[in-house]
Biotite code that builds the C-alpha atoms (Angstrom):
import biotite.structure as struc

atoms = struc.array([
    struc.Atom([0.000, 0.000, 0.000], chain_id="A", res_id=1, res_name="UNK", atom_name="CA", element="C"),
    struc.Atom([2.511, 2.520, 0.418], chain_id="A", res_id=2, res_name="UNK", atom_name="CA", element="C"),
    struc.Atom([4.665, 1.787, -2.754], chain_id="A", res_id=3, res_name="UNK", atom_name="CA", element="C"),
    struc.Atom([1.661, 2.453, -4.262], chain_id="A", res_id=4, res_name="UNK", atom_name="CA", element="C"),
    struc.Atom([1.013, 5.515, -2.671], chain_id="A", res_id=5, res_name="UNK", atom_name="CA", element="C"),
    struc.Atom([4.658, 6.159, -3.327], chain_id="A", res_id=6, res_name="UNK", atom_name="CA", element="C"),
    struc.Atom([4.165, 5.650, -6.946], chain_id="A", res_id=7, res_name="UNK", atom_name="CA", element="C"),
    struc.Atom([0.914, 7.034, -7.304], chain_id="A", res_id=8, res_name="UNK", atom_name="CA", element="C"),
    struc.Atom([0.242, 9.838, -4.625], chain_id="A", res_id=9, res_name="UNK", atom_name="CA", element="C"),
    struc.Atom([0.634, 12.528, -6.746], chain_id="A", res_id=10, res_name="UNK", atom_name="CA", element="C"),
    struc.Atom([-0.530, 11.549, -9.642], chain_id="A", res_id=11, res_name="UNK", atom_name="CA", element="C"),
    struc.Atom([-4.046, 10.516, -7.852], chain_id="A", res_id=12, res_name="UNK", atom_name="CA", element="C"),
    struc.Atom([-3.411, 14.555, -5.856], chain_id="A", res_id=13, res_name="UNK", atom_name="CA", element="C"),
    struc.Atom([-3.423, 16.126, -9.223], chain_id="A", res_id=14, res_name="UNK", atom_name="CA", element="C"),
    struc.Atom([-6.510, 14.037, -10.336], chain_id="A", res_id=15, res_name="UNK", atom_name="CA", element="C"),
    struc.Atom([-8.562, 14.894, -7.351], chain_id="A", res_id=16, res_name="UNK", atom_name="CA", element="C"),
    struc.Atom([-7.451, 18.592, -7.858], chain_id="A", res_id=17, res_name="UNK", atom_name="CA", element="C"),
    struc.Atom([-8.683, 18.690, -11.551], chain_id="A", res_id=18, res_name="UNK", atom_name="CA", element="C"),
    struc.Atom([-11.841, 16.752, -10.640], chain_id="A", res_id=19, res_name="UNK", atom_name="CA", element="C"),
    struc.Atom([-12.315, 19.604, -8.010], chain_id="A", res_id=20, res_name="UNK", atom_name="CA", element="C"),
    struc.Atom([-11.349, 22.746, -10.552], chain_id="A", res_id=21, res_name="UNK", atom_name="CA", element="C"),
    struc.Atom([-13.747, 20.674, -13.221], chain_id="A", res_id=22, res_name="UNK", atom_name="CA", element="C"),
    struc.Atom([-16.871, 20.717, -10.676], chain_id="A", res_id=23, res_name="UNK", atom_name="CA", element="C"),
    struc.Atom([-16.211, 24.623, -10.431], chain_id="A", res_id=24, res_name="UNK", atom_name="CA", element="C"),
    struc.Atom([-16.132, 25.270, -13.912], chain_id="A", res_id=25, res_name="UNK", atom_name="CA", element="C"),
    struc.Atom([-18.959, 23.165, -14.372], chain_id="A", res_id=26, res_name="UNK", atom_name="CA", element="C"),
    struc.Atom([-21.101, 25.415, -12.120], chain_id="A", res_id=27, res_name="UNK", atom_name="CA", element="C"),
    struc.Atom([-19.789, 28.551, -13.582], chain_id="A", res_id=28, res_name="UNK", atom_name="CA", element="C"),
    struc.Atom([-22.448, 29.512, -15.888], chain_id="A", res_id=29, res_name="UNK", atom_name="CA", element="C"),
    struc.Atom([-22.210, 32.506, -17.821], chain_id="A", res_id=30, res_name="UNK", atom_name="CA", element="C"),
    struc.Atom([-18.497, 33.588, -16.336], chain_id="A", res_id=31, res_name="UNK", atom_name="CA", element="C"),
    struc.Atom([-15.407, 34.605, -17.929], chain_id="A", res_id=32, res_name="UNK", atom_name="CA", element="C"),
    struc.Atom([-13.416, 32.862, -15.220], chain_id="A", res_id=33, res_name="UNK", atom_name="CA", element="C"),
    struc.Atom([-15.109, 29.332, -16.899], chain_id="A", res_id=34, res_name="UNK", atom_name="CA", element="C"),
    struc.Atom([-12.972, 28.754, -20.018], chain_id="A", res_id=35, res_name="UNK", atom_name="CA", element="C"),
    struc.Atom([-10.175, 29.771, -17.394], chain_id="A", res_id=36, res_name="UNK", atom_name="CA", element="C"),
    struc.Atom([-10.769, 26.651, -15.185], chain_id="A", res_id=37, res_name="UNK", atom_name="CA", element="C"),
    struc.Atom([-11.682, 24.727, -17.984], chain_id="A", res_id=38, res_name="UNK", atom_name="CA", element="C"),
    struc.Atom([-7.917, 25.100, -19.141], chain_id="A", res_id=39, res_name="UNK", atom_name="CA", element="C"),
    struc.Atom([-6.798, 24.249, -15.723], chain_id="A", res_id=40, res_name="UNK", atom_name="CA", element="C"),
    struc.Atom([-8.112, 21.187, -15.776], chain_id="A", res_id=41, res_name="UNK", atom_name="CA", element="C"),
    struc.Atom([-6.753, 20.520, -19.014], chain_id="A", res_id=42, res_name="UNK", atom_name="CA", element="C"),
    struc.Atom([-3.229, 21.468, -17.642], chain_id="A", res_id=43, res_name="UNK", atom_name="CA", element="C"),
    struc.Atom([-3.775, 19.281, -14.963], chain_id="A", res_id=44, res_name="UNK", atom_name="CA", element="C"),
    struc.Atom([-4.442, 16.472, -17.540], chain_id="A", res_id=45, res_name="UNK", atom_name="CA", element="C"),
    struc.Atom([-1.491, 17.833, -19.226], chain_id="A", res_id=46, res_name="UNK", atom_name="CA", element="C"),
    struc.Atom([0.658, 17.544, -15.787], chain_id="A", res_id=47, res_name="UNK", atom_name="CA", element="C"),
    struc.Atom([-0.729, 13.527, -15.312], chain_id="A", res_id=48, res_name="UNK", atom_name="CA", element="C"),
    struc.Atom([0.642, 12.848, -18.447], chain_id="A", res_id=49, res_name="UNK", atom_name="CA", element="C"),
    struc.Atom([3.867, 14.261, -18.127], chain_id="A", res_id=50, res_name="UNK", atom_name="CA", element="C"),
    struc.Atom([4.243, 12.434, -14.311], chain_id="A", res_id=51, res_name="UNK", atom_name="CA", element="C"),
    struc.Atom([3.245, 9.430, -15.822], chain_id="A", res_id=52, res_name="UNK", atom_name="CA", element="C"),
    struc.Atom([6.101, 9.331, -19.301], chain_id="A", res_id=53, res_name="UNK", atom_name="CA", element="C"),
    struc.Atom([9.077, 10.827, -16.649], chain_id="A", res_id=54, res_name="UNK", atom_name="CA", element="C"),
    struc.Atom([7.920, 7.805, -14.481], chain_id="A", res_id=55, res_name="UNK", atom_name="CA", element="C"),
    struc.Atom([7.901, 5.432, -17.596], chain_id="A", res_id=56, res_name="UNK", atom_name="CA", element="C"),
    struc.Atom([11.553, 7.117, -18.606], chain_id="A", res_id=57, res_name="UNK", atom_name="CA", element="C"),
    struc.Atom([13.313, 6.958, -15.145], chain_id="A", res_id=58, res_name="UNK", atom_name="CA", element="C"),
    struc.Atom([11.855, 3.038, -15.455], chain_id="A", res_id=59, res_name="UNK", atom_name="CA", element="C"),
    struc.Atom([13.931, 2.278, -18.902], chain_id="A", res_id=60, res_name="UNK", atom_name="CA", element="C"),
    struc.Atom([16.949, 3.908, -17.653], chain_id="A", res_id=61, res_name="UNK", atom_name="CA", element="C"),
    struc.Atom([17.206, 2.030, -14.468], chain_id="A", res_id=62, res_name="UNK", atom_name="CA", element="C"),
    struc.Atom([16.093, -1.416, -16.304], chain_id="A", res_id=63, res_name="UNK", atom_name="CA", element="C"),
    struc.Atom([19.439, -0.764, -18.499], chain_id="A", res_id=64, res_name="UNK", atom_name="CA", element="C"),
    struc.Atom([21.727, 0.204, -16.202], chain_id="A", res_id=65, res_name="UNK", atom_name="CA", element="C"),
    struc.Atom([20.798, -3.368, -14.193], chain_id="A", res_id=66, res_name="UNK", atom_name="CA", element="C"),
    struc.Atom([21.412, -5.219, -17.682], chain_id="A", res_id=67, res_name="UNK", atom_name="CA", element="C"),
    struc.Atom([24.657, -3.615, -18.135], chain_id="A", res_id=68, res_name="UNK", atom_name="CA", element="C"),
    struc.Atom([25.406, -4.435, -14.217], chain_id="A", res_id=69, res_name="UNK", atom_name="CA", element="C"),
    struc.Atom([24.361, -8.013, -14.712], chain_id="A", res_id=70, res_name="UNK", atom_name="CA", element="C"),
    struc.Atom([26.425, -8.603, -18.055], chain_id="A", res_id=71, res_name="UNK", atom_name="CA", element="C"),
    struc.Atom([30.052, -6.850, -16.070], chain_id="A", res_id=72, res_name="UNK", atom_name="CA", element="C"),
])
């Protein structure tokens, strides 16, 4: 449980924050401020994505440098 919440803890914080900025531009009718949150929540999208292919990148590098370990 906590390795996941190692691994996943901000990624799930920036979901829940999103979700949260969503539900506010949601009930924002008629305001300027809407197309404002509505682009935070696509940054926050934006920001998941990005946590998720450094994750997947730190993951390759590490998986090589124990193959060239293992073959010294």
């Amino acid at each position: 449980m906590l390795r996941a919440y190692l691994n996943y803890g901000l990624i799930a914080s920036v979901v829940v924050w999103a979700a949260i900025v969503g539900m506010m531009a949601y009930r924002l009718n008629e305001s300027p401020w809407r197309w404002a949150f509505v682009g935070l929540v696509f940054a926050g999208g934006l920001t998941v994505a990005a946590i998720l292919w450094i994750k997947k990148y730190v993951d390759r590098l590490n998986n090589t440098e124990e193959k060239q370990e293992s073959k010294s």
